[in-house]
N, CA, C and O atoms as a Tinker XYZ file with bonds, in Angstrom:
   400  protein
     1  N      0.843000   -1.180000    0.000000    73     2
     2  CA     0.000000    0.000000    0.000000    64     1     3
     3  C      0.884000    1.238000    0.000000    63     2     4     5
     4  O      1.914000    1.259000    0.674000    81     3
     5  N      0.527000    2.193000   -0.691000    73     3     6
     6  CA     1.125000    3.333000   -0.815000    64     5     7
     7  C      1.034000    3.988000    0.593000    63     6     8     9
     8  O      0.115000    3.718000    1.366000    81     7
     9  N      2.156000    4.970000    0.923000    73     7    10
    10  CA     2.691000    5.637000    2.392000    64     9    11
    11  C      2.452000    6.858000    1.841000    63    10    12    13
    12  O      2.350000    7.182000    0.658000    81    11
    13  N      2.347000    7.720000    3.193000    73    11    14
    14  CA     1.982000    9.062000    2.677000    64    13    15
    15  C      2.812000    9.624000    3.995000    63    14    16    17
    16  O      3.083000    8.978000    5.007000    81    15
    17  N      3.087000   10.769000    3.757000    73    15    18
    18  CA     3.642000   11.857000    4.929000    64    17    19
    19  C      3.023000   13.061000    5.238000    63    18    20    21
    20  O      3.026000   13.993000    4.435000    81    19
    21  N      2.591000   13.116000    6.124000    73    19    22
    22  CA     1.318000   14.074000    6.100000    64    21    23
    23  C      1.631000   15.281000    7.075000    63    22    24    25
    24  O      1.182000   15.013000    8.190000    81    23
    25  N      2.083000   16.187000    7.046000    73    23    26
    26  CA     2.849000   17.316000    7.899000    64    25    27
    27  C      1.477000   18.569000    7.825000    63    26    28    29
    28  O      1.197000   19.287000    6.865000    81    27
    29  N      0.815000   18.512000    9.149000    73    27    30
    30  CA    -0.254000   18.931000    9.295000    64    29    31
    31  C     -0.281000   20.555000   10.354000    63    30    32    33
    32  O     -0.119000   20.478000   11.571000    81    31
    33  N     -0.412000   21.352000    9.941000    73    31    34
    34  CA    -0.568000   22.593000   10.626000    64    33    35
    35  C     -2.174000   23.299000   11.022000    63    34    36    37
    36  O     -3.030000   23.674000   10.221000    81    35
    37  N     -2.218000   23.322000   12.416000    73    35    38
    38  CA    -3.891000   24.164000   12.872000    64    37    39
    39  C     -3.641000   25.104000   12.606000    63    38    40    41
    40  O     -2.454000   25.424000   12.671000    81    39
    41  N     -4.597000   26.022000   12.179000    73    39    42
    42  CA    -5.633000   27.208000   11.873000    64    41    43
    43  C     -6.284000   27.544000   12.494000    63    42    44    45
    44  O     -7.051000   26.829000   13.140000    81    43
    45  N     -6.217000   29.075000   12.553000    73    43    46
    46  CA    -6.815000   29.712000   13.566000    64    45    47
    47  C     -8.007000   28.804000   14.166000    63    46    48    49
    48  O     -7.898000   28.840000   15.392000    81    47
    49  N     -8.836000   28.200000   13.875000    73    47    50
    50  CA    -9.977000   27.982000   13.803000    64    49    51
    51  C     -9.804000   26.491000   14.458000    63    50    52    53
    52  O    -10.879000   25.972000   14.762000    81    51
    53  N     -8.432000   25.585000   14.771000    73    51    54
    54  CA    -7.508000   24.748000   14.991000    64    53    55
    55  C     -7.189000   25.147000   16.284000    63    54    56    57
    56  O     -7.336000   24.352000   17.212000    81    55
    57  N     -6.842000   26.087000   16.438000    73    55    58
    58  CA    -5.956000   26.641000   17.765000    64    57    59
    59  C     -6.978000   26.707000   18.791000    63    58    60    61
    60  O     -6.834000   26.021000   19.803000    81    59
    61  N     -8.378000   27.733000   18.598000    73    59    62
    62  CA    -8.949000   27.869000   19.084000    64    61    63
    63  C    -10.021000   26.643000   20.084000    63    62    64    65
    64  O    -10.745000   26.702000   21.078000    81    63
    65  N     -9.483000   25.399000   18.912000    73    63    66
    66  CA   -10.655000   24.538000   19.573000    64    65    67
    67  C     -9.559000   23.180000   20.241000    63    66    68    69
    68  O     -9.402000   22.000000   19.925000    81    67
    69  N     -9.046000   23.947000   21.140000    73    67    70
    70  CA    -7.431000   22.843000   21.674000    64    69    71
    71  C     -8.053000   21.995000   22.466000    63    70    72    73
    72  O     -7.525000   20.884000   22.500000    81    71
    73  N     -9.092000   22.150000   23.183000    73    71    74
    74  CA    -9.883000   21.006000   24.619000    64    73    75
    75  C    -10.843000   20.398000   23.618000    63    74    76    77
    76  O    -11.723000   19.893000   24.314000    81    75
    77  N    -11.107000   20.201000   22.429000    73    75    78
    78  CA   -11.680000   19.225000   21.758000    64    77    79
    79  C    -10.961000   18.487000   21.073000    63    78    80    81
    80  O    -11.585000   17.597000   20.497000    81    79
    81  N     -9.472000   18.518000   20.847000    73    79    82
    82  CA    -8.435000   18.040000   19.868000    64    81    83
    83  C     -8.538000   17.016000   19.662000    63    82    84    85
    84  O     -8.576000   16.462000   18.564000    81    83
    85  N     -8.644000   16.294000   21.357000    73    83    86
    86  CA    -8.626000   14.473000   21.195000    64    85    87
    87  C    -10.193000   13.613000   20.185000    63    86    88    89
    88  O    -10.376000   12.452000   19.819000    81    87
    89  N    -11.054000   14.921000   20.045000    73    87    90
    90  CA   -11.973000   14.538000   19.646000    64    89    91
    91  C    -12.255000   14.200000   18.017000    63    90    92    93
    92  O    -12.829000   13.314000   17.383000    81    91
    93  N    -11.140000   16.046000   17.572000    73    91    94
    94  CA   -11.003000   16.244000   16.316000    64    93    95
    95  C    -10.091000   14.656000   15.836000    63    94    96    97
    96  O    -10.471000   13.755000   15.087000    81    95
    97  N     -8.978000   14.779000   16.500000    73    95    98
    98  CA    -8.535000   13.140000   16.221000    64    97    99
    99  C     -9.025000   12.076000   16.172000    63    98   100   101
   100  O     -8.740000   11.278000   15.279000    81    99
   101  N     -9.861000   11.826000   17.108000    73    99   102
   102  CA   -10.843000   10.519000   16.478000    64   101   103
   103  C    -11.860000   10.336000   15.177000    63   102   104   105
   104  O    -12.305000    9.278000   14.730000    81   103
   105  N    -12.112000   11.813000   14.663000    73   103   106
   106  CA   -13.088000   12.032000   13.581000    64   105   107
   107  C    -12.112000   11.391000   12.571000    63   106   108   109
   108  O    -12.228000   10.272000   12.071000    81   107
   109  N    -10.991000   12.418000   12.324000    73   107   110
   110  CA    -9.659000   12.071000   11.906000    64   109   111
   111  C     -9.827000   10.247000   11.368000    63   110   112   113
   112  O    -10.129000    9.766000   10.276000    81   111
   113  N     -9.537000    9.719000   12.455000    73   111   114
   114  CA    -9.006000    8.665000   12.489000    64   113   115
   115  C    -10.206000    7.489000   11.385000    63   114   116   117
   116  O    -10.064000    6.686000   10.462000    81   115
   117  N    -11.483000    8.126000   12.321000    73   115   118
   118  CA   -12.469000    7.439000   11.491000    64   117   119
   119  C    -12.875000    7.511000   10.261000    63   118   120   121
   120  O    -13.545000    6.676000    9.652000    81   119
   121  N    -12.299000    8.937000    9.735000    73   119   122
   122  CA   -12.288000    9.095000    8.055000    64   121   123
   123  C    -11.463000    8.211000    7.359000    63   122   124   125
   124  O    -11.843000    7.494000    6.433000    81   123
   125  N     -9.942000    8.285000    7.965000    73   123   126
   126  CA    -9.002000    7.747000    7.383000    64   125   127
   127  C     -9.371000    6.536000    7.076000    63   126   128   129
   128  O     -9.235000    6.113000    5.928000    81   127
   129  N    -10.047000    5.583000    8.353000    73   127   130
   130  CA   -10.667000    4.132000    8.387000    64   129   131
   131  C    -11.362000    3.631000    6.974000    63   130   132   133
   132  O    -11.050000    2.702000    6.228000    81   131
   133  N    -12.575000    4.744000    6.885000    73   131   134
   134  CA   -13.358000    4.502000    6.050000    64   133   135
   135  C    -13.106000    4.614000    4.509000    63   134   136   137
   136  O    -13.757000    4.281000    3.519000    81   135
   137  N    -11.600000    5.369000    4.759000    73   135   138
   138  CA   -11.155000    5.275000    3.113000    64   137   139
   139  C     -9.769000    4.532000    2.677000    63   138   140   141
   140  O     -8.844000    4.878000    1.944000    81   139
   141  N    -10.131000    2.892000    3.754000    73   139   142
   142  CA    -9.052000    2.156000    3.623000    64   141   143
   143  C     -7.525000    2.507000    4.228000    63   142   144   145
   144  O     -6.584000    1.754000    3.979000    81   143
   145  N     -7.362000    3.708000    5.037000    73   143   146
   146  CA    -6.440000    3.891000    5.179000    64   145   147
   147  C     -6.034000    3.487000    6.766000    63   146   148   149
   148  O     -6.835000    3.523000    7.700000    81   147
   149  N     -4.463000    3.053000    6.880000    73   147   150
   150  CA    -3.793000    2.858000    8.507000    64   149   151
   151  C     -3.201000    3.698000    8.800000    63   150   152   153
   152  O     -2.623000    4.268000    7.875000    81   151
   153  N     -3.005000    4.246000   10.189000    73   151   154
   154  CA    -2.382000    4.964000   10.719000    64   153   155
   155  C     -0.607000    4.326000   10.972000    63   154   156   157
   156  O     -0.487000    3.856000   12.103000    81   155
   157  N      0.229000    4.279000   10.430000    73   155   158
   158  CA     1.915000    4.136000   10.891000    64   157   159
   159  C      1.821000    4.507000   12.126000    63   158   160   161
   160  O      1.532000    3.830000   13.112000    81   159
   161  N      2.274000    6.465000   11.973000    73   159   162
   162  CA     3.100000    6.805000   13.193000    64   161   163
   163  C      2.289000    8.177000   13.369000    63   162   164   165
   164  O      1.391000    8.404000   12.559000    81   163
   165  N      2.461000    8.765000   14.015000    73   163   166
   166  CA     1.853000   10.315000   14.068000    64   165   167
   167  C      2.596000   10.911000   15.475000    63   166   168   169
   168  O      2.596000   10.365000   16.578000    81   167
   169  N      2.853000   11.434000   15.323000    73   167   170
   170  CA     4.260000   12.613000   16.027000    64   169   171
   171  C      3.770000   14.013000   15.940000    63   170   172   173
   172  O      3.548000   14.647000   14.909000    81   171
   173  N      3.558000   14.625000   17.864000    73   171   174
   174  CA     3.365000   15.875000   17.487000    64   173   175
   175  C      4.324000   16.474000   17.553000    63   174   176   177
   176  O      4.900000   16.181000   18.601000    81   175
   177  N      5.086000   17.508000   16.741000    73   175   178
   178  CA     6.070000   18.560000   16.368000    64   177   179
   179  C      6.128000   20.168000   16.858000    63   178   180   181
   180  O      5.139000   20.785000   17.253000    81   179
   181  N      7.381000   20.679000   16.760000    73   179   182
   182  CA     7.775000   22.039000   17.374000    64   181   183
   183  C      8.038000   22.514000   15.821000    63   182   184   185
   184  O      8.684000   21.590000   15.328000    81   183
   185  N      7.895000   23.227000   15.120000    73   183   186
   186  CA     8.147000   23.679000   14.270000    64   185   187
   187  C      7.545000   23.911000   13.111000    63   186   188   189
   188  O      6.384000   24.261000   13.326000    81   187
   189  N      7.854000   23.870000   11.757000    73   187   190
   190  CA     7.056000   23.963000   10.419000    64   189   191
   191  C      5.307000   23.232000   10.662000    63   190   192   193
   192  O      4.217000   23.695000   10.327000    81   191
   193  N      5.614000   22.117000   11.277000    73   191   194
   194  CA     3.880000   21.700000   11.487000    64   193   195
   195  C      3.985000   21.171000   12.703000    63   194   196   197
   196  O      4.896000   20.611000   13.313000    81   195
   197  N      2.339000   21.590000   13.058000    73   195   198
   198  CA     1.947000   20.951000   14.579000    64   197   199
   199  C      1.850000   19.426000   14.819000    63   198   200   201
   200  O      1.795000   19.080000   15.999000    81   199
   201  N      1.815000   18.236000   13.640000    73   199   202
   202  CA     1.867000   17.405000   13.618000    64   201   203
   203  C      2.282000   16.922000   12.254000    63   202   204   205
   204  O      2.066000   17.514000   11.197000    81   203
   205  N      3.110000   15.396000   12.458000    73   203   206
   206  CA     3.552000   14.954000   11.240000    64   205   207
   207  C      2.826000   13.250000   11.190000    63   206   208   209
   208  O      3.261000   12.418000   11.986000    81   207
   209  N      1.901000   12.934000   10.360000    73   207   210
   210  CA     1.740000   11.963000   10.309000    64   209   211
   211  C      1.935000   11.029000    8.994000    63   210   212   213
   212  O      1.956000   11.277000    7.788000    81   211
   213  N      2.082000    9.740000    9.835000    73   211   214
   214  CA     3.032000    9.155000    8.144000    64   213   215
   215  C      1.143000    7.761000    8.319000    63   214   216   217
   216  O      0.596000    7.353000    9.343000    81   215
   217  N      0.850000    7.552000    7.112000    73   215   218
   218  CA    -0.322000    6.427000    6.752000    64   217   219
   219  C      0.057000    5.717000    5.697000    63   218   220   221
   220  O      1.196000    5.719000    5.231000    81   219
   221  N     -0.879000    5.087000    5.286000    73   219   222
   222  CA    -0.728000    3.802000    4.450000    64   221   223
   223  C     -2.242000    3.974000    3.831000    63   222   224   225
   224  O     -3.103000    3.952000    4.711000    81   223
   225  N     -2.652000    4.111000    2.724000    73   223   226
   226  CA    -3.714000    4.351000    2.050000    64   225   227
   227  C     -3.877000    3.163000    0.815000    63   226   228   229
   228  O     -2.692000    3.002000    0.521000    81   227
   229  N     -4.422000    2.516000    0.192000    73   227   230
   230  CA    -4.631000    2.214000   -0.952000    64   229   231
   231  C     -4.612000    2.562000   -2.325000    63   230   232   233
   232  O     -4.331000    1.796000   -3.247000    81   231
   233  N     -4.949000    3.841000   -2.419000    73   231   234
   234  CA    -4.329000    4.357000   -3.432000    64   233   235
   235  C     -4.392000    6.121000   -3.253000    63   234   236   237
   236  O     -4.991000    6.754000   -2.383000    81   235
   237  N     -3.709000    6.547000   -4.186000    73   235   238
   238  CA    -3.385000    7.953000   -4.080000    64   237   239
   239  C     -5.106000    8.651000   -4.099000    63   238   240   241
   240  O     -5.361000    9.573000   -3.324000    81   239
   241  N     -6.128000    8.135000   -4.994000    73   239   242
   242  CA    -7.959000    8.365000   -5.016000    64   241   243
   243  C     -8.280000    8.328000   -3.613000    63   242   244   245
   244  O     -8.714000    9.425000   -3.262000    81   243
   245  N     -8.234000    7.498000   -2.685000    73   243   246
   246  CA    -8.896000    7.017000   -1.629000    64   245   247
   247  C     -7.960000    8.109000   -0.239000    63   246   248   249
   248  O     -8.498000    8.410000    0.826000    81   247
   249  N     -6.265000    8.598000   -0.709000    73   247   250
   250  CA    -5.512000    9.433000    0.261000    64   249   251
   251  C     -6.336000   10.928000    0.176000    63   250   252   253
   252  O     -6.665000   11.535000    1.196000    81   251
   253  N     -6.608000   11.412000   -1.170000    73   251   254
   254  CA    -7.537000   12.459000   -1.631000    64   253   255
   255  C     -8.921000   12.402000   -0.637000    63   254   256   257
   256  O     -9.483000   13.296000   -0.004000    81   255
   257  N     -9.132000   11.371000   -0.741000    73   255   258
   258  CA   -10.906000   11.885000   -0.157000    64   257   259
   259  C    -10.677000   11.983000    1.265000    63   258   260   261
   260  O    -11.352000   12.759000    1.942000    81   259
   261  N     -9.511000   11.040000    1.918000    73   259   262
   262  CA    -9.371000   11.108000    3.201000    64   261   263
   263  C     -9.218000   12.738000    3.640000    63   262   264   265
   264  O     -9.761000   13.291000    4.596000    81   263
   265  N     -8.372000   13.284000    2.711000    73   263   266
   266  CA    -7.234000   14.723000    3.124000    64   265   267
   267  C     -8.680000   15.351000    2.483000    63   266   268   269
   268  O     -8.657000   16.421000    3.091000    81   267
   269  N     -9.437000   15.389000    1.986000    73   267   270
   270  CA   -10.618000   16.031000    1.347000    64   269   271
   271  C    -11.689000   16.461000    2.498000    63   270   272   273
   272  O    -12.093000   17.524000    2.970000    81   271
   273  N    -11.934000   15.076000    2.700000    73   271   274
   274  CA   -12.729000   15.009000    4.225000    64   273   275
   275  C    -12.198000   16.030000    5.655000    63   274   276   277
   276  O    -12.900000   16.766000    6.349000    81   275
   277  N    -11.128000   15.824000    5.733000    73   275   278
   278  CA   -10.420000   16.426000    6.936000    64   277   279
   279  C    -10.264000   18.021000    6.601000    63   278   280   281
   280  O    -10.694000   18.836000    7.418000    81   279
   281  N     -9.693000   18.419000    5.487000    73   279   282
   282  CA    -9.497000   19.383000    5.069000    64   281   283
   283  C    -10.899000   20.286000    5.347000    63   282   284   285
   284  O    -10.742000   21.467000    5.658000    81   283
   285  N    -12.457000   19.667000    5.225000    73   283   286
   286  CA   -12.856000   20.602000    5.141000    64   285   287
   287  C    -13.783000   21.315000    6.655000    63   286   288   289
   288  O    -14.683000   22.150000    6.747000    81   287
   289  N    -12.892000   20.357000    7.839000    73   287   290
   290  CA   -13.674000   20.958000    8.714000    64   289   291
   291  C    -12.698000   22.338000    9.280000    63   290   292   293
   292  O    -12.902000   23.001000   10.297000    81   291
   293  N    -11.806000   22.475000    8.456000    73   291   294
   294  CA   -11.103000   23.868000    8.794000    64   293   295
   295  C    -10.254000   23.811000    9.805000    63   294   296   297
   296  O     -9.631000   24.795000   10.205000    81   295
   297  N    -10.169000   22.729000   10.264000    73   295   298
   298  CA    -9.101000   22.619000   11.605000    64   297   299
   299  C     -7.401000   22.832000   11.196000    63   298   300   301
   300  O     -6.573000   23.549000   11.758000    81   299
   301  N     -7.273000   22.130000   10.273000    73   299   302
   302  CA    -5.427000   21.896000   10.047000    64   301   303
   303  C     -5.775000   22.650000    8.247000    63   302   304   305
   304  O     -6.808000   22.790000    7.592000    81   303
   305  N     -4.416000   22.956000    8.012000    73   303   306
   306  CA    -4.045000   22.277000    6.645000    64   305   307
   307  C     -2.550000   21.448000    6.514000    63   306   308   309
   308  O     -1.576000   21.420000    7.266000    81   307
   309  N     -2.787000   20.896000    5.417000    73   307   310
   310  CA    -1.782000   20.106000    5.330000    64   309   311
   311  C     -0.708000   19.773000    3.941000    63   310   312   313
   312  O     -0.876000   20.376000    2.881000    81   311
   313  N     -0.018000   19.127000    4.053000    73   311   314
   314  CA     1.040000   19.082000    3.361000    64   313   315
   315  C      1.369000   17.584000    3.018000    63   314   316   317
   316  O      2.023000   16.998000    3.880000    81   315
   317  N      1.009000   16.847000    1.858000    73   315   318
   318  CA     1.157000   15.455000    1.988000    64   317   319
   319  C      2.474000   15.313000    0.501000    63   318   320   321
   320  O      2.592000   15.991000   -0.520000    81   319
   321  N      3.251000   14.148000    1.016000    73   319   322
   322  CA     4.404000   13.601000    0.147000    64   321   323
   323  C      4.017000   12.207000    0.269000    63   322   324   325
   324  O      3.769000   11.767000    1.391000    81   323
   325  N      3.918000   11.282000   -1.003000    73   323   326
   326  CA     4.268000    9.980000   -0.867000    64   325   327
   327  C      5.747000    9.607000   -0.570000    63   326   328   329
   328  O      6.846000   10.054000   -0.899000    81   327
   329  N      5.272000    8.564000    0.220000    73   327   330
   330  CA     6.694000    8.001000    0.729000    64   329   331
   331  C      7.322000    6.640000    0.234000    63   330   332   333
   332  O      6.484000    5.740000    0.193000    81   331
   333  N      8.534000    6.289000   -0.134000    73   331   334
   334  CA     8.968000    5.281000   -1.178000    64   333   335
   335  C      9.692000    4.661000    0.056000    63   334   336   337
   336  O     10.197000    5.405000    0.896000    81   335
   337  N      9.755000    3.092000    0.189000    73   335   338
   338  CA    10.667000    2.570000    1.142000    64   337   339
   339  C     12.399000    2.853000    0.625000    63   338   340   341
   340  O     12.877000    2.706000   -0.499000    81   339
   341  N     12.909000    3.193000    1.588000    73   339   342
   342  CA    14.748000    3.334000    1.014000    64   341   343
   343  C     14.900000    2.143000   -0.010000    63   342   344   345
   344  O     15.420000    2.399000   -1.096000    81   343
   345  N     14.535000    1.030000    0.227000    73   343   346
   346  CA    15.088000   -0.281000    0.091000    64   345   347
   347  C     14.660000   -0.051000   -1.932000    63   346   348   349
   348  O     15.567000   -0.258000   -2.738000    81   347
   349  N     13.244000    0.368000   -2.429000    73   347   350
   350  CA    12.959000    0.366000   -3.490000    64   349   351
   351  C     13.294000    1.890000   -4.222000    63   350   352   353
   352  O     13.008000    2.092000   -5.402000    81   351
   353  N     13.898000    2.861000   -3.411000    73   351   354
   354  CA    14.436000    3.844000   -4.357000    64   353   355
   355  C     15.861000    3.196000   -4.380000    63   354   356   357
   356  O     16.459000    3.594000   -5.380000    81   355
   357  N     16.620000    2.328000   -3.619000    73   355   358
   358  CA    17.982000    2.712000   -3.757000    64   357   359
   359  C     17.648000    1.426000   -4.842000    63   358   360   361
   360  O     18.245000    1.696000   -5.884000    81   359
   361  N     16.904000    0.110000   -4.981000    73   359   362
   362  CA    16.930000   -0.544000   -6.454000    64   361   363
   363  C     16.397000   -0.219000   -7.849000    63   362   364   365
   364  O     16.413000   -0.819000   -8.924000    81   363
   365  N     15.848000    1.128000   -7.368000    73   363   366
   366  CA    15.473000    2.147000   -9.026000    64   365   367
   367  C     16.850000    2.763000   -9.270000    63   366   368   369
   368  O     17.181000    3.165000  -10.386000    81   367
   369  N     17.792000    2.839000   -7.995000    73   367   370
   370  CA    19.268000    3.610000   -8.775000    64   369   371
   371  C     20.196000    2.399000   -9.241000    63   370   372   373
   372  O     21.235000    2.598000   -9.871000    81   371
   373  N     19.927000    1.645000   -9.029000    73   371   374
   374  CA    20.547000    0.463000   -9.100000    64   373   375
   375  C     20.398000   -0.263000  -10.562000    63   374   376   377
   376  O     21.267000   -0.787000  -11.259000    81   375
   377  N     19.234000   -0.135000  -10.743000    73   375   378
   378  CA    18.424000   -0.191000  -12.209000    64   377   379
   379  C     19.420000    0.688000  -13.132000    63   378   380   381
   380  O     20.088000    0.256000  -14.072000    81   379
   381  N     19.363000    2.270000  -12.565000    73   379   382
   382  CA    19.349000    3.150000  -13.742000    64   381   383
   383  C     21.254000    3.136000  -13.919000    63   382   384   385
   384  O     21.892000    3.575000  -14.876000    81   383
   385  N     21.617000    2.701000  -13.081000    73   383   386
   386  CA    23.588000    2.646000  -13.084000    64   385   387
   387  C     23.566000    0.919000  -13.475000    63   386   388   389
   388  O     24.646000    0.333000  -13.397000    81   387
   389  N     22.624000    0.319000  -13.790000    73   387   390
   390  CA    23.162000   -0.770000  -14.821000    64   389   391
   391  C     22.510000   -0.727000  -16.183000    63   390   392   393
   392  O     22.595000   -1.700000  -16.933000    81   391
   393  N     21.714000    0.618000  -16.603000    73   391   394
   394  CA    21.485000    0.824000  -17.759000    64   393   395
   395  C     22.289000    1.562000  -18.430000    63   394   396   397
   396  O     22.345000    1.505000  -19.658000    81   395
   397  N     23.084000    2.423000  -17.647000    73   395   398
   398  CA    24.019000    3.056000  -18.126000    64   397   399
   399  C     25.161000    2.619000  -18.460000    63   398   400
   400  O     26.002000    3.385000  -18.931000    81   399
């Protein structure tokens, strides 16, 4: 299953609602559920984002509706990168230095 990196920052509208957070996270969680997706790791952060979470989705369609869903209760925005295991980028270089 495709990995995603999900570096998530609250909004005003985020900040304001901090004694419901654990709640906003379970909504969270139950979207992600419903669009096939697992939770890895999720790490809250000092810096560029208030949280970084890494998932596992089915496909890049189903990571969309998740980040679609979440996106629109105005709490965070976010920042998503697919993530490649080391092991299968370093045998795509491996590939391309024995084509050469």
């Amino acid at each position: 299953m495709p990995a995603y990196v999900i570096g998530a920052r609250r909004t005003e509208k985020g900040h304001q609602n901090l004694k419901e957070f654990s709640a906003v996270l379970e909504r969270f969680s139950r979207v992600r559920e419903a669009n096939g997706g697992t939770l890895i790791k999720c790490y809250a952060t000092f810096g560029r984002f208030d949280m970084i979470i890494i998932a596992e989705y089915p496909s890049g369609t189903a990571m969309q509706r998740a980040m679609t869903t979440m996106l629109g209760e105005g709490v965070f925005t976010i920042e998503v990168s697919e993530a490649m295991p080391m092991s299968e980028f370093l045998a795509i270089l491996k590939e391309e230095e024995q084509e050469h």
